[in-house]
C-alpha positions in Angstrom: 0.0 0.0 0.0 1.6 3.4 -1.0 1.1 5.6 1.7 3.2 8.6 0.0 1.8 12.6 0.1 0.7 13.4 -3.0 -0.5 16.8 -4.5 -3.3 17.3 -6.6 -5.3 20.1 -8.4 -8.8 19.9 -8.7 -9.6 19.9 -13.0 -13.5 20.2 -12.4 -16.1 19.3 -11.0 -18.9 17.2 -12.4 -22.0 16.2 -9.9 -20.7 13.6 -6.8 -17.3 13.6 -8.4 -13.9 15.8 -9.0 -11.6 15.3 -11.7 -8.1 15.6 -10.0 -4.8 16.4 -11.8 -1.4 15.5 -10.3 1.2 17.9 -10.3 3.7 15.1 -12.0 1.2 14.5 -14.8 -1.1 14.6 -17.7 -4.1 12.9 -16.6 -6.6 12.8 -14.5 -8.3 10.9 -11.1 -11.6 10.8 -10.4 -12.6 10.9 -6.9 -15.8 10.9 -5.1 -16.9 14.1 -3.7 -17.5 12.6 -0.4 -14.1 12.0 0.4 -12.7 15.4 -0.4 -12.9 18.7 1.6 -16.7 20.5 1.1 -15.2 23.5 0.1 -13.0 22.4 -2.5 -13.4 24.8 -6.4 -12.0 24.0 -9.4 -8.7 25.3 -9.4 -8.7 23.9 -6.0 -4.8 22.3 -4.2 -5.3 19.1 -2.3 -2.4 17.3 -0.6 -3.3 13.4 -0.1 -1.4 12.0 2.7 -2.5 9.4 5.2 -5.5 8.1 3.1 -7.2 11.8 3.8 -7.3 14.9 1.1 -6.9 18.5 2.9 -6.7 22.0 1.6 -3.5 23.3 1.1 -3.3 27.0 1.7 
């Protein structure tokens, strides 16, 4: 199990989901809604670490 921090922008948003970009790359993730911060926009920078997504500021 990779348990690295990773850093991802936040491409769009399309309903329950979030099309995430990784800083390292040319295509996307898409991740459920409901595990990422509420606030998050598009344009948005998550750091996954620990099996969690947070804002970064």
């Amino acid at each position: 199990m990779d348990l690295s921090t990773k850093y991802y922008v936040v491409e769009s948003i399309d309903g329950d989901y979030a099309h995430l970009r990784e800083d390292d790359s040319d295509g996307d993730k898409l991740v459920a809604r409901a595990l990422l911060p509420s606030e998050i926009m598009e344009g948005t920078k998550l750091k996954y670490e620990m099996l969690q997504y947070e804002i970064m500021e």
